[in-house]
N, CA, C and O atoms as CSV, one atom per row, in Angstrom:
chain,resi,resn,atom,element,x,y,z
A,1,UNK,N,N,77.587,3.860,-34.941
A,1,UNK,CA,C,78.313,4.992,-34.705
A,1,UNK,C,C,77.654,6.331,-34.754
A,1,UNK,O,O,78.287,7.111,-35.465
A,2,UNK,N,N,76.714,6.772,-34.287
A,2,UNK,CA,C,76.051,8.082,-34.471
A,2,UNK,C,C,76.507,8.581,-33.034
A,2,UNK,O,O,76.948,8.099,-31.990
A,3,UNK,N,N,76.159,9.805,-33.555
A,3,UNK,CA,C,77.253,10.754,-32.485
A,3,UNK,C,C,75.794,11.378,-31.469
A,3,UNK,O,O,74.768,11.820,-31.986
A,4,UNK,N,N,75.968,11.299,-30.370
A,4,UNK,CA,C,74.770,11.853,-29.400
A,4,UNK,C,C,75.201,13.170,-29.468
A,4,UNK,O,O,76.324,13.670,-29.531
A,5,UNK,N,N,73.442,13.891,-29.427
A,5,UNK,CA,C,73.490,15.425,-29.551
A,5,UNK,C,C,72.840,15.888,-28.145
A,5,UNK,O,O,72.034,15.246,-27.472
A,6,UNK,N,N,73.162,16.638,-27.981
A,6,UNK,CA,C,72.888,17.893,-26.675
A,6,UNK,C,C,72.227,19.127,-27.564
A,6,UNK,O,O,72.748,19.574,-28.586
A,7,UNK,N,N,70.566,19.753,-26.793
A,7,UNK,CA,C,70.542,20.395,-26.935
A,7,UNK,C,C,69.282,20.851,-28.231
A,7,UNK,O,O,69.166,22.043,-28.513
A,8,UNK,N,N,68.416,19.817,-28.932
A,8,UNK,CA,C,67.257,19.957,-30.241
A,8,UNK,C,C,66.289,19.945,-29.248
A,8,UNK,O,O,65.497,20.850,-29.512
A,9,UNK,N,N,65.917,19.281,-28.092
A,9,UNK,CA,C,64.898,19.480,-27.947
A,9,UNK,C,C,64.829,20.741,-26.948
A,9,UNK,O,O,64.164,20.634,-25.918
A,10,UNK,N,N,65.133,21.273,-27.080
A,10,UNK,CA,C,65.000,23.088,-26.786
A,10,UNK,C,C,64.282,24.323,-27.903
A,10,UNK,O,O,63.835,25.470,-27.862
A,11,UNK,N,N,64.563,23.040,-29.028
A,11,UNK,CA,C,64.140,23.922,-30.832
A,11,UNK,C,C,62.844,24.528,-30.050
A,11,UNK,O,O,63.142,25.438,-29.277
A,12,UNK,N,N,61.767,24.266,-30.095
A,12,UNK,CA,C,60.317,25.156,-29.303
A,12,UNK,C,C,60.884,25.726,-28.339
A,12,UNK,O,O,61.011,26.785,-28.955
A,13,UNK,N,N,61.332,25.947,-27.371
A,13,UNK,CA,C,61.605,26.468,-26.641
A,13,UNK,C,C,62.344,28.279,-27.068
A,13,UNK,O,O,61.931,29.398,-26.763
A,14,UNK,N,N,63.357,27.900,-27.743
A,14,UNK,CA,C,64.221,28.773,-28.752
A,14,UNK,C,C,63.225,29.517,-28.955
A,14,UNK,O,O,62.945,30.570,-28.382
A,15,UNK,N,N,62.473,28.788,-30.072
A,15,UNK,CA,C,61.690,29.605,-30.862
A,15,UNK,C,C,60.618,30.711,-30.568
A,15,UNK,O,O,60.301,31.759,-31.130
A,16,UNK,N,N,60.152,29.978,-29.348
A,16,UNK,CA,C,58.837,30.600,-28.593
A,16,UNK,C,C,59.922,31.916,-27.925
A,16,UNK,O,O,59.535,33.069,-28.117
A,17,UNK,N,N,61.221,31.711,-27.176
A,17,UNK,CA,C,61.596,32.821,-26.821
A,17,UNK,C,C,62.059,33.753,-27.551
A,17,UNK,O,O,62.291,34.825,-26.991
A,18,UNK,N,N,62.294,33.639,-28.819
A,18,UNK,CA,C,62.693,34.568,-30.275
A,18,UNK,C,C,61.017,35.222,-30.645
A,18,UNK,O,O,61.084,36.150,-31.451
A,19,UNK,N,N,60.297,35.055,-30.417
A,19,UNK,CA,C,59.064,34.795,-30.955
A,19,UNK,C,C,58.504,36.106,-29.791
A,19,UNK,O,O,57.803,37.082,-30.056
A,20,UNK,N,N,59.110,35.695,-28.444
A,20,UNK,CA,C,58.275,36.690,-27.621
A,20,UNK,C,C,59.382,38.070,-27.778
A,20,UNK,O,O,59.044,39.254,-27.770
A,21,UNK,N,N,60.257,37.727,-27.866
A,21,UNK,CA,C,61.283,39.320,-27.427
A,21,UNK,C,C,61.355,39.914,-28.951
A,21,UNK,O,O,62.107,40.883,-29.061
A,22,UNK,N,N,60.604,39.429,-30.299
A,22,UNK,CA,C,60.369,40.463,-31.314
A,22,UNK,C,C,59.431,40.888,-31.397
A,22,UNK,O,O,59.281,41.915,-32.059
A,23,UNK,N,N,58.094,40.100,-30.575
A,23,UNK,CA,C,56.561,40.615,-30.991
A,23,UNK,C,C,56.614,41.193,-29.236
A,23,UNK,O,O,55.559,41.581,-28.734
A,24,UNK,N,N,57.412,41.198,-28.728
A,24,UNK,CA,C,56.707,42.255,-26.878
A,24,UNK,C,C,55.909,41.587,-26.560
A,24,UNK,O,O,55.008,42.129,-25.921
A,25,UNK,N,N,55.781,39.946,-26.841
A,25,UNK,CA,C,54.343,39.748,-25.831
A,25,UNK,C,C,55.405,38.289,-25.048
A,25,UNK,O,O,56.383,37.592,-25.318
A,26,UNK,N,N,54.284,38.512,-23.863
A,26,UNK,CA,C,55.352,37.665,-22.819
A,26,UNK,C,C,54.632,36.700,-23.153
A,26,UNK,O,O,53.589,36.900,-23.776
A,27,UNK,N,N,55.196,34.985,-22.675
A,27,UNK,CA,C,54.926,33.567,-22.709
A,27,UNK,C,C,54.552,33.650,-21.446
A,27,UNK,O,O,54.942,34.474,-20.620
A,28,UNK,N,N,53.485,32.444,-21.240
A,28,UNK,CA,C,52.544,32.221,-20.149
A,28,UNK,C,C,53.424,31.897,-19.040
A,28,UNK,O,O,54.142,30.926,-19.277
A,29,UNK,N,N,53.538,32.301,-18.176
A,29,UNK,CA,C,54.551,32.349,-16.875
A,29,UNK,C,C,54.420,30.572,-16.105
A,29,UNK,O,O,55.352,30.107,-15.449
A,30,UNK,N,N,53.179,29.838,-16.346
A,30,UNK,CA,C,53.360,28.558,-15.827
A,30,UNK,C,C,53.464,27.543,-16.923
A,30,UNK,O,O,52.894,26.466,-16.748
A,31,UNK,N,N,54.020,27.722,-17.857
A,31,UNK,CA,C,54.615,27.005,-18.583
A,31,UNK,C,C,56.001,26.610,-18.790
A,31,UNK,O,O,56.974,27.279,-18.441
A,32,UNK,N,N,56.037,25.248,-19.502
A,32,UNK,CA,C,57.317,25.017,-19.469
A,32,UNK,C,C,56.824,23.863,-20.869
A,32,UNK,O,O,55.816,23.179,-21.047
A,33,UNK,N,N,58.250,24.104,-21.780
A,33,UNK,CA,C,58.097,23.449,-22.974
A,33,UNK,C,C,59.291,22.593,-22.790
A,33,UNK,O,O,60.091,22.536,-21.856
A,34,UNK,N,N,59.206,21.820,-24.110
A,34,UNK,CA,C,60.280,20.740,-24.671
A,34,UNK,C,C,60.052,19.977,-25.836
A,34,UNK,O,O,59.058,19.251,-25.837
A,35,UNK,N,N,60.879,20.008,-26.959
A,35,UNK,CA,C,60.927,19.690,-28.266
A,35,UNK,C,C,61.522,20.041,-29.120
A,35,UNK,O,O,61.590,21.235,-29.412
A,36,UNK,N,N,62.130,19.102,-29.774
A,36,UNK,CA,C,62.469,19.386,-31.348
A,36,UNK,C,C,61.820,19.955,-32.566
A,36,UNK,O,O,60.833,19.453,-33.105
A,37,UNK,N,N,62.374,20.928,-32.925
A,37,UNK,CA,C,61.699,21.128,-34.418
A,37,UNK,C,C,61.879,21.447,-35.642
A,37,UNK,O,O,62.241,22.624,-35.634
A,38,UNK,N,N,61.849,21.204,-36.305
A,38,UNK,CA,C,61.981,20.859,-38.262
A,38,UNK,C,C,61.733,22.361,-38.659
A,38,UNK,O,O,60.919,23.166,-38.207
A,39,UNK,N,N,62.613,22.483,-39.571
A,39,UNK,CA,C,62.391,23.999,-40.450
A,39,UNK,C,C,61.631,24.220,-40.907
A,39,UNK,O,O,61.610,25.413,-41.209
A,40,UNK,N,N,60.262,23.313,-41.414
A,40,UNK,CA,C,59.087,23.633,-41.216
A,40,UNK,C,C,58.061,23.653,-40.513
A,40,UNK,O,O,56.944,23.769,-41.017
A,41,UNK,N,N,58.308,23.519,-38.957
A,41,UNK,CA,C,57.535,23.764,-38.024
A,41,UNK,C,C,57.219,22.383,-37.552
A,41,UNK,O,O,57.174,22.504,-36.328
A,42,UNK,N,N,57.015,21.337,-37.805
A,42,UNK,CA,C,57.454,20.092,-37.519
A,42,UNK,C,C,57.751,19.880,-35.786
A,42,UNK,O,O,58.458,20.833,-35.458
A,43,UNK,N,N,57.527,19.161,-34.798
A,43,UNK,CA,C,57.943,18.957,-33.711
A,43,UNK,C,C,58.165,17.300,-33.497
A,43,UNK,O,O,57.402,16.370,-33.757
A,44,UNK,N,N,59.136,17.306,-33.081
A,44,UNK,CA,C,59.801,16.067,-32.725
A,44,UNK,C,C,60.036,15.758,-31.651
A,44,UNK,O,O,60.536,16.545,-30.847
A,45,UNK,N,N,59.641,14.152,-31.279
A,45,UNK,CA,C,60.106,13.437,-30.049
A,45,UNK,C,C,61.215,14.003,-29.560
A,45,UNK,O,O,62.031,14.513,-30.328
A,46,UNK,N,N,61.415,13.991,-28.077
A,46,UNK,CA,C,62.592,13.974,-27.050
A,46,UNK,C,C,62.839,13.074,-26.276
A,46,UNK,O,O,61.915,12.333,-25.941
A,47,UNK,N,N,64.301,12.845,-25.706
A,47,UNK,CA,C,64.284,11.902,-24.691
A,47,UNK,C,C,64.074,12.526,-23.115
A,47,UNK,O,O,63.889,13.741,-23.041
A,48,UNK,N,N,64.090,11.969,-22.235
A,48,UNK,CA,C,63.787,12.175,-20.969
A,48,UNK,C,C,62.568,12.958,-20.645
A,48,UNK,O,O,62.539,14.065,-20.108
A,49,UNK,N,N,61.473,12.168,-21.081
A,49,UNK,CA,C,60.305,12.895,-20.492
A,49,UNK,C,C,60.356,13.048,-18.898
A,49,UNK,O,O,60.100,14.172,-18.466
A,50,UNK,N,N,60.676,11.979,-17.926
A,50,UNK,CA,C,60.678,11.965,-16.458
A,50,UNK,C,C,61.196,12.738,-16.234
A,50,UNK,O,O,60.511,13.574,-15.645
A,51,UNK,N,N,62.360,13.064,-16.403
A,51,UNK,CA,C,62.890,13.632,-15.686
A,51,UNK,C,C,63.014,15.412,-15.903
A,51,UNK,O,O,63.403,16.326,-15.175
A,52,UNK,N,N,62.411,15.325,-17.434
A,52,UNK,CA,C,62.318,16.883,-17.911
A,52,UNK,C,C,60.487,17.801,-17.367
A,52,UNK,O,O,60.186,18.991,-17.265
A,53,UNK,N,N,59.458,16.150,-17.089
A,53,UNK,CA,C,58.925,16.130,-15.728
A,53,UNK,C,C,58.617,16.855,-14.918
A,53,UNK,O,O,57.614,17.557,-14.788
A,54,UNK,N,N,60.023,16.626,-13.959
A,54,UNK,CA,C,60.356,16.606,-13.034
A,54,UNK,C,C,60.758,18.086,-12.741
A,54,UNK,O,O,60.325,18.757,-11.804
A,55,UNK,N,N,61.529,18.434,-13.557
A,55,UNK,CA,C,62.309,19.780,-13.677
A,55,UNK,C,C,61.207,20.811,-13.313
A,55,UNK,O,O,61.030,21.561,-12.354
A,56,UNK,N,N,60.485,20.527,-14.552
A,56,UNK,CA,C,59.199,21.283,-14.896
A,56,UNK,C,C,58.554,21.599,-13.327
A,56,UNK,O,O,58.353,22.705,-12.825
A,57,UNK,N,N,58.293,20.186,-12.707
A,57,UNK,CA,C,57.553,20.858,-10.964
A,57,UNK,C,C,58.644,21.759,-10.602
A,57,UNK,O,O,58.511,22.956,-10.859
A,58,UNK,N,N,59.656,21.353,-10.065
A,58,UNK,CA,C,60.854,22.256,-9.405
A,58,UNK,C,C,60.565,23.399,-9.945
A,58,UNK,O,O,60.985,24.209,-9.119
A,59,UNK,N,N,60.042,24.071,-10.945
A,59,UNK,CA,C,60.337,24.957,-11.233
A,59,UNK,C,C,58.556,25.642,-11.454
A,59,UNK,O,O,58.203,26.683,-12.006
A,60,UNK,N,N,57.795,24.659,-10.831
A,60,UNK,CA,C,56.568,25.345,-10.789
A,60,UNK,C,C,55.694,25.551,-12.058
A,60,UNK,O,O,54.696,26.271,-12.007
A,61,UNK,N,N,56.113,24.850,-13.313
A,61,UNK,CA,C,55.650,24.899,-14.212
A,61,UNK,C,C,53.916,24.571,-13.685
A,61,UNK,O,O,53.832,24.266,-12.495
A,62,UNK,N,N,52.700,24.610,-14.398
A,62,UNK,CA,C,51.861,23.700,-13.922
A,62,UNK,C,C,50.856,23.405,-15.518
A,62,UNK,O,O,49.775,22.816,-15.556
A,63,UNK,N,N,51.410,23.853,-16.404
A,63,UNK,CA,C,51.243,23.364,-17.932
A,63,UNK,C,C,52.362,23.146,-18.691
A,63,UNK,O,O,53.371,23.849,-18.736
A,64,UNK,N,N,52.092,21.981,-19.376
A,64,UNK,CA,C,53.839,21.297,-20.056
A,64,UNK,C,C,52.982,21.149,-21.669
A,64,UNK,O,O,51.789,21.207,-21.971
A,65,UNK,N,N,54.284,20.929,-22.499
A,65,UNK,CA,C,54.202,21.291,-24.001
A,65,UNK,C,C,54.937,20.178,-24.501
A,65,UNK,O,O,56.086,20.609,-24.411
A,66,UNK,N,N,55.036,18.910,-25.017
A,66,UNK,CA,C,55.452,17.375,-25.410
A,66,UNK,C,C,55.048,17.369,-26.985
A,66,UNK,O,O,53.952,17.617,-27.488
A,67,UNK,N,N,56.150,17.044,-27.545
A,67,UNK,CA,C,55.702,16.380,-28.478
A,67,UNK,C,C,54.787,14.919,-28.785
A,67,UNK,O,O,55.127,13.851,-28.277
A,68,UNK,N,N,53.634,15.046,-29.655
A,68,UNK,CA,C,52.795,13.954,-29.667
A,68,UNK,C,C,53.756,12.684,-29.711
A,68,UNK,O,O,53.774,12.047,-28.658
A,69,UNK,N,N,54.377,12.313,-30.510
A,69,UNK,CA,C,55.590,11.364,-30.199
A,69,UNK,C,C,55.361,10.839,-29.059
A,69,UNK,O,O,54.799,9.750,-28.946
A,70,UNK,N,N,55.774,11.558,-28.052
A,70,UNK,CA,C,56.161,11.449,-26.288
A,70,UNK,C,C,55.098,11.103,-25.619
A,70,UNK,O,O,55.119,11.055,-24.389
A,71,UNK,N,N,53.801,10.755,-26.481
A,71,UNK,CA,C,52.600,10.964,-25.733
A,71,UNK,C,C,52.682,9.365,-24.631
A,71,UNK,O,O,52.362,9.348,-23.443
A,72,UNK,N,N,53.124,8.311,-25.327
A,72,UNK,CA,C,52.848,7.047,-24.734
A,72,UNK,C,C,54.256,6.973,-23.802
A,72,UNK,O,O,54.336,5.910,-23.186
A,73,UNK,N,N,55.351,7.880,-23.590
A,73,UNK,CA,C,56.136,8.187,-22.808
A,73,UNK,C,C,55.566,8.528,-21.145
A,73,UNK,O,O,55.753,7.915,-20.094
A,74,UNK,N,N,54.728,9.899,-21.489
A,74,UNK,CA,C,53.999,10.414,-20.918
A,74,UNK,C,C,53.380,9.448,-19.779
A,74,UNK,O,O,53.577,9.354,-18.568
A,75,UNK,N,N,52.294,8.568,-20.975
A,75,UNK,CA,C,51.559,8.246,-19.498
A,75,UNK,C,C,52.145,6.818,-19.334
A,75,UNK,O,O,51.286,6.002,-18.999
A,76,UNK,N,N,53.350,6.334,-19.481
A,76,UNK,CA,C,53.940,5.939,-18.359
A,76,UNK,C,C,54.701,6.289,-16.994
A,76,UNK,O,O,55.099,5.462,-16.174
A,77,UNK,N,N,54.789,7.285,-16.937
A,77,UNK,CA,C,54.859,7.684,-15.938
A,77,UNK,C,C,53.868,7.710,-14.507
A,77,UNK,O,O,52.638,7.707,-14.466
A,78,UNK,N,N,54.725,7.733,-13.499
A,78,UNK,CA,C,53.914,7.221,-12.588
A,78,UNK,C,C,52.951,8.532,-12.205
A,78,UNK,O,O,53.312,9.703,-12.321
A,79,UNK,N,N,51.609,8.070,-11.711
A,79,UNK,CA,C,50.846,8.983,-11.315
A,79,UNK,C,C,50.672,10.677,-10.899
A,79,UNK,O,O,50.042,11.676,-11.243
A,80,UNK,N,N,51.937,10.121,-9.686
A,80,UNK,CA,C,52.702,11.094,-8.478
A,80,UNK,C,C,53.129,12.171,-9.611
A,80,UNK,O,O,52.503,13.173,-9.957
A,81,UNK,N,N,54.335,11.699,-10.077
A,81,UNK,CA,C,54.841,12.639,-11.302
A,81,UNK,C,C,53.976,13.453,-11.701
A,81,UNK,O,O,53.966,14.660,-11.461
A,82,UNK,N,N,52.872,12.590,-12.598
A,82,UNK,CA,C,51.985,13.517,-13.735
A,82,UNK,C,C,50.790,14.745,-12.845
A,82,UNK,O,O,50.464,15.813,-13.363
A,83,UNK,N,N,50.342,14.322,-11.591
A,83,UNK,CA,C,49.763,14.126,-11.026
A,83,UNK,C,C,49.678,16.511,-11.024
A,83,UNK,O,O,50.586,17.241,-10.628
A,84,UNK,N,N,48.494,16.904,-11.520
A,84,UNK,CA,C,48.358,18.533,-11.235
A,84,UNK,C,C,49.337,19.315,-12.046
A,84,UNK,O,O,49.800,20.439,-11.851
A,85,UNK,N,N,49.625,18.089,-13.403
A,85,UNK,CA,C,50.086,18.959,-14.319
A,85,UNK,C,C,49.318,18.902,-15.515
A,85,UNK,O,O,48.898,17.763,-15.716
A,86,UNK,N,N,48.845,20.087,-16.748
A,86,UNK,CA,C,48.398,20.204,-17.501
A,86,UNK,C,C,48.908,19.860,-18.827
A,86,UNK,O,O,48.872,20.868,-19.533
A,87,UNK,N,N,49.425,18.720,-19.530
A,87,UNK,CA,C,49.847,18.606,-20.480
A,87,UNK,C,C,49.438,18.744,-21.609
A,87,UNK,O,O,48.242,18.529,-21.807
A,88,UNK,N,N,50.213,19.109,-22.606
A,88,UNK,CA,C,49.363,19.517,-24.369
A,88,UNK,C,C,50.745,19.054,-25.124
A,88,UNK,O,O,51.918,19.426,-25.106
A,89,UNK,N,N,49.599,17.539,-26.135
A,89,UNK,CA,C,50.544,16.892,-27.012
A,89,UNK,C,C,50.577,17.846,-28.155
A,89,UNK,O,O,49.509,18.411,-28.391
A,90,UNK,N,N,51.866,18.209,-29.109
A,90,UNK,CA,C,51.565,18.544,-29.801
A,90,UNK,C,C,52.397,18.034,-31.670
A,90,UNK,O,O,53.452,17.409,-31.781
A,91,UNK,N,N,51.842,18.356,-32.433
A,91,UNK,CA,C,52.642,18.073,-33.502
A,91,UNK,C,C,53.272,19.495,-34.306
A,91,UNK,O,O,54.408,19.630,-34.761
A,92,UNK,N,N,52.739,19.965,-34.311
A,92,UNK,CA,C,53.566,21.552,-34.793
A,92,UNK,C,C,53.619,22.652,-34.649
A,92,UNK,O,O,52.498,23.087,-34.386
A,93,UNK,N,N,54.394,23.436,-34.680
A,93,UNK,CA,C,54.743,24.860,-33.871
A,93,UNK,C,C,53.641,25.725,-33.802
A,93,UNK,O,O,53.743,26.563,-32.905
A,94,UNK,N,N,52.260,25.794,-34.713
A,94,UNK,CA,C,51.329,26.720,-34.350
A,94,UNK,C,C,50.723,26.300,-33.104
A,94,UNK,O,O,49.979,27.045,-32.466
A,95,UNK,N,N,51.012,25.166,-32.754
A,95,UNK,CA,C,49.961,24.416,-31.764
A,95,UNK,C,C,50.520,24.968,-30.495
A,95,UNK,O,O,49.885,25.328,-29.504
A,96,UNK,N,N,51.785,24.975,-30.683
A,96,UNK,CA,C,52.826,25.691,-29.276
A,96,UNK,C,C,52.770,26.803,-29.467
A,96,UNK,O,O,53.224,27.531,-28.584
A,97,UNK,N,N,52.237,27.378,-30.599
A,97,UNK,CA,C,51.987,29.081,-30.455
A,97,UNK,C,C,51.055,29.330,-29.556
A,97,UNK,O,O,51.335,29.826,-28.465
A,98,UNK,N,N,49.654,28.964,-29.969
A,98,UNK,CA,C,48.644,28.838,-29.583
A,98,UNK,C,C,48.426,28.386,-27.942
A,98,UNK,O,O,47.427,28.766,-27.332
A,99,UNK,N,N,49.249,27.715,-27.438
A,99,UNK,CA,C,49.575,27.694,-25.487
A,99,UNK,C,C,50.356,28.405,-25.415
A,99,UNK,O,O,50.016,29.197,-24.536
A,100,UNK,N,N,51.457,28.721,-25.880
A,100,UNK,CA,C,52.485,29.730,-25.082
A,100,UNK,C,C,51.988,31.226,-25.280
A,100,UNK,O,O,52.101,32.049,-24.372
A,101,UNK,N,N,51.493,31.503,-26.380
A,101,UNK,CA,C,50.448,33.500,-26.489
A,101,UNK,C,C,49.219,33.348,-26.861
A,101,UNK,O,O,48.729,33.790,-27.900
A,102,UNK,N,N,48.331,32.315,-25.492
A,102,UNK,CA,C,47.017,32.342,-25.513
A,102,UNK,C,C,46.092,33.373,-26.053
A,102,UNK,O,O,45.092,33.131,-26.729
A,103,UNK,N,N,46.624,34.832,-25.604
A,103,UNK,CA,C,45.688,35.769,-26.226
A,103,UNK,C,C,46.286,36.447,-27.557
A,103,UNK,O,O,45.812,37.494,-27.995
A,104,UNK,N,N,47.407,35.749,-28.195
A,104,UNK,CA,C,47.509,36.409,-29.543
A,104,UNK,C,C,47.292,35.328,-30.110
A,104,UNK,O,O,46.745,35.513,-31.197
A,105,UNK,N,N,47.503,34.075,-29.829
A,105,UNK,CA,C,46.583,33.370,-31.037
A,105,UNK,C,C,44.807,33.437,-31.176
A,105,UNK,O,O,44.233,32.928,-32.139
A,106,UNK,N,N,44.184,34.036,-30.230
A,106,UNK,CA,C,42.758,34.462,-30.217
A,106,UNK,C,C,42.915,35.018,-31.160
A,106,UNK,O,O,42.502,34.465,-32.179
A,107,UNK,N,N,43.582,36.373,-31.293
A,107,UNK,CA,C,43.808,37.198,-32.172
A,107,UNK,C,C,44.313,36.738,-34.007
A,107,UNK,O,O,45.426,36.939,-34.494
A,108,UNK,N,N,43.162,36.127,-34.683
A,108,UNK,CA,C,43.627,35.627,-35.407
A,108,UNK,C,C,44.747,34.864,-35.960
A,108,UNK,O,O,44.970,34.534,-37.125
A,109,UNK,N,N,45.491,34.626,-34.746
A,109,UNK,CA,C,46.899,33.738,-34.743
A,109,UNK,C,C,47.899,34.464,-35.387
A,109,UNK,O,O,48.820,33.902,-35.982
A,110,UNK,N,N,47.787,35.632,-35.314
A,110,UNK,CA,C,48.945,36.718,-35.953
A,110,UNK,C,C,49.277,37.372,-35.366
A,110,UNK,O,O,48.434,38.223,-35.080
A,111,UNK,N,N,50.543,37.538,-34.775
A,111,UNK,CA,C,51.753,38.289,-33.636
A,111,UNK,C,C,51.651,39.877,-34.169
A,111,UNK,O,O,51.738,40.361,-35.298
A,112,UNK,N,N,51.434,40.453,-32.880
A,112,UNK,CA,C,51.326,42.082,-33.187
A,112,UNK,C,C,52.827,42.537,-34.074
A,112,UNK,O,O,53.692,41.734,-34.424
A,113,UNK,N,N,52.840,43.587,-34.241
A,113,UNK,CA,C,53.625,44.153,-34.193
A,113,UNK,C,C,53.825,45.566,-33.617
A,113,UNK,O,O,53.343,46.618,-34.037
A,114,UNK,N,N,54.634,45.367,-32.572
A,114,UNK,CA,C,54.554,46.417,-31.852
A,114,UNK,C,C,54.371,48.357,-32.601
A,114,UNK,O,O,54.464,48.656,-33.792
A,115,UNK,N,N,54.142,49.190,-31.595
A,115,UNK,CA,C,53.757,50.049,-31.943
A,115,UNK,C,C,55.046,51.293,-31.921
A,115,UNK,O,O,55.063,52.313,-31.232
A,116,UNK,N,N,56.121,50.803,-32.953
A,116,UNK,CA,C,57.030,51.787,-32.616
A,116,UNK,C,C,57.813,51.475,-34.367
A,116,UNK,O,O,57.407,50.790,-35.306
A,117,UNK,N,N,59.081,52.345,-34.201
A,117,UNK,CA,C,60.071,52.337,-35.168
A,117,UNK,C,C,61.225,52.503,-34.759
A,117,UNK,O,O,61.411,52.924,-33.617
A,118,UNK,N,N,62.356,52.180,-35.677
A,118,UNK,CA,C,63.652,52.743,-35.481
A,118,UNK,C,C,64.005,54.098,-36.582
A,118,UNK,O,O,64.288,53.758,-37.730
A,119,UNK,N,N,64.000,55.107,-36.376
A,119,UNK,CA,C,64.463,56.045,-36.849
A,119,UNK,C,C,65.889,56.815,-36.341
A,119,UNK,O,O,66.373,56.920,-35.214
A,120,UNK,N,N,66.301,57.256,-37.522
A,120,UNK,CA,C,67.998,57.261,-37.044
A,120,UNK,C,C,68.236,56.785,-35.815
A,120,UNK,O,O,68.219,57.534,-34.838
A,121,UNK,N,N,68.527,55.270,-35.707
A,121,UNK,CA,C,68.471,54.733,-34.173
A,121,UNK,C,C,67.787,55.014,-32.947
A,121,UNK,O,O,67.824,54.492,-31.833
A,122,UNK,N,N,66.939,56.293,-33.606
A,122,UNK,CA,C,66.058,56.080,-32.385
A,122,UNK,C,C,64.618,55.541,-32.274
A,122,UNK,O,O,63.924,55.669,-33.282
A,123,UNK,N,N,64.189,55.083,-31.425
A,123,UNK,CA,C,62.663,54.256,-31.378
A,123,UNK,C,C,61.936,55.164,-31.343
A,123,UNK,O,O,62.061,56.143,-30.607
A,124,UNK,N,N,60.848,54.916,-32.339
A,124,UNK,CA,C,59.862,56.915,-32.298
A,124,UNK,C,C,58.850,55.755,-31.982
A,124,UNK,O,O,59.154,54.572,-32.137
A,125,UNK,N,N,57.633,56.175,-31.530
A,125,UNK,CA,C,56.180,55.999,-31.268
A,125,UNK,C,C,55.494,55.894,-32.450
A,125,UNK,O,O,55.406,57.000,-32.982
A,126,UNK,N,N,54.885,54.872,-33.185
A,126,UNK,CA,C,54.444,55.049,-34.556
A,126,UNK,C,C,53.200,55.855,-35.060
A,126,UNK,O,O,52.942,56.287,-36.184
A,127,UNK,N,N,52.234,55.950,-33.412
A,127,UNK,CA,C,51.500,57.008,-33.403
A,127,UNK,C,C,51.986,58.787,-33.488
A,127,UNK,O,O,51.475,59.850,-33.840
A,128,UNK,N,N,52.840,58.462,-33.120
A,128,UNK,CA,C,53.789,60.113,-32.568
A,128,UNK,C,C,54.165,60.537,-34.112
A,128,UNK,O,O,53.938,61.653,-34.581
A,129,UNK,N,N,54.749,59.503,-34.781
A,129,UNK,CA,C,55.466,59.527,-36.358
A,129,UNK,C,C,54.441,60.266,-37.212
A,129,UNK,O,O,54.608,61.176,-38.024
A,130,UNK,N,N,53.027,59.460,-36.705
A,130,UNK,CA,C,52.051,60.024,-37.854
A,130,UNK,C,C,51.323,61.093,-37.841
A,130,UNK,O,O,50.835,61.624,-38.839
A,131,UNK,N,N,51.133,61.744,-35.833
A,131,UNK,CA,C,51.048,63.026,-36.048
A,131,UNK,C,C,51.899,64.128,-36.358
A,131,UNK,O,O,51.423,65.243,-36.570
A,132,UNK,N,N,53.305,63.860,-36.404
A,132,UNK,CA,C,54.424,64.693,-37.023
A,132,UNK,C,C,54.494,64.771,-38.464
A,132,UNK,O,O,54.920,65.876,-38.802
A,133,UNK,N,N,54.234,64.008,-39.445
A,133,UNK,CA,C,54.099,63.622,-40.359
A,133,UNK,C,C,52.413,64.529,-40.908
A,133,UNK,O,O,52.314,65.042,-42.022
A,134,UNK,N,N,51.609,64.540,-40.181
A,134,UNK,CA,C,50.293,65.295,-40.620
A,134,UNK,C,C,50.511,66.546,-40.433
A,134,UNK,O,O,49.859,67.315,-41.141
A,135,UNK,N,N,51.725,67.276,-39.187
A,135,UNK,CA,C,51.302,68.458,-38.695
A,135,UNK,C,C,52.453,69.324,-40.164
A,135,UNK,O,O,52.176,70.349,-40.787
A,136,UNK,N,N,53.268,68.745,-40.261
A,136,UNK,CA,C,54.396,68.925,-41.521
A,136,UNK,C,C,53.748,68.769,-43.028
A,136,UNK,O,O,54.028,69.661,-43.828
A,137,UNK,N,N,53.064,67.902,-43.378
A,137,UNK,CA,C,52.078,68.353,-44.073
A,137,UNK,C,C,50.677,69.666,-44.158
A,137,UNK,O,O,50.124,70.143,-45.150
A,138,UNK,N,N,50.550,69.822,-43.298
A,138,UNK,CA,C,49.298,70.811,-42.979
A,138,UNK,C,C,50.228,72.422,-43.056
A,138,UNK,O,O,49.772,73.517,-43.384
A,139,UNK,N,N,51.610,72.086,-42.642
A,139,UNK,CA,C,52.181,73.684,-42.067
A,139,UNK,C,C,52.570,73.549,-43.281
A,139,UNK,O,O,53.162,74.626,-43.344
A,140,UNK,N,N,52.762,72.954,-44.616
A,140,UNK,CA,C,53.398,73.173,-45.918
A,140,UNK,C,C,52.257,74.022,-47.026
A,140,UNK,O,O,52.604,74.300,-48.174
């Protein structure tokens, strides 16, 4: 009696898009992910590798993101399928960091933080903050 779920192996997916719209850096435009993942970063098997595949061409992906799990999934698949796509097995979420913000995991594997603030609701320039902040000091 276990109840079928809709919808975990998107967990990387989620995450990587929470991940890009707080740090401003975009995910690699020919990618396409799929997986489950554990509250500690953990990635888990999915079902329908073929056909999630499949999707992936339609949609021009031409690097895919699998949990290691899925790996012997994978290469059953027929040739044609796999055939001019770049796959990366992985077991945990730094590893999907590391393909989806190629050049911020160079960057010591630590997500910028952008260069701004919220001040009374408004977004100031954090450079702008600190020459206002020096020139208000200096005129005192």
């Amino acid at each position: 009696g276990a109840t079928p779920k809709d919808g975990p192996s998107a967990g990387i997916t989620m995450v990587t898009a929470l991940l890009s719209l707080a740090t401003h850096q975009q995910v690699r435009r020919d990618l396409a992910m799929t997986g489950e993942i554990t509250l500690t970063g953990r990635v888990l098997p999915i079902g329908g590798v073929k056909e999630k595949t499949i999707a992936a061409r339609r949609e021009m992906a031409k690097v895919l993101i699998f949990p290691k799990g899925n790996e012997k999934d994978w290469e059953e698949l027929p040739e044609q399928v796999r055939a001019g796509l770049a796959v990366h097995f992985v077991e945990t979420y730094e590893e999907v960091y590391a393909i989806a913000f190629p050049e911020e995991a160079q960057a010591d594997n630590k997500p910028e933080k952008p260069n701004n603030r919220v001040v009374d609701d408004q977004v100031e320039d954090n450079d702008a903050a600190q020459e206002k902040t020096a020139r208000k000091s200096t005129a005192a």
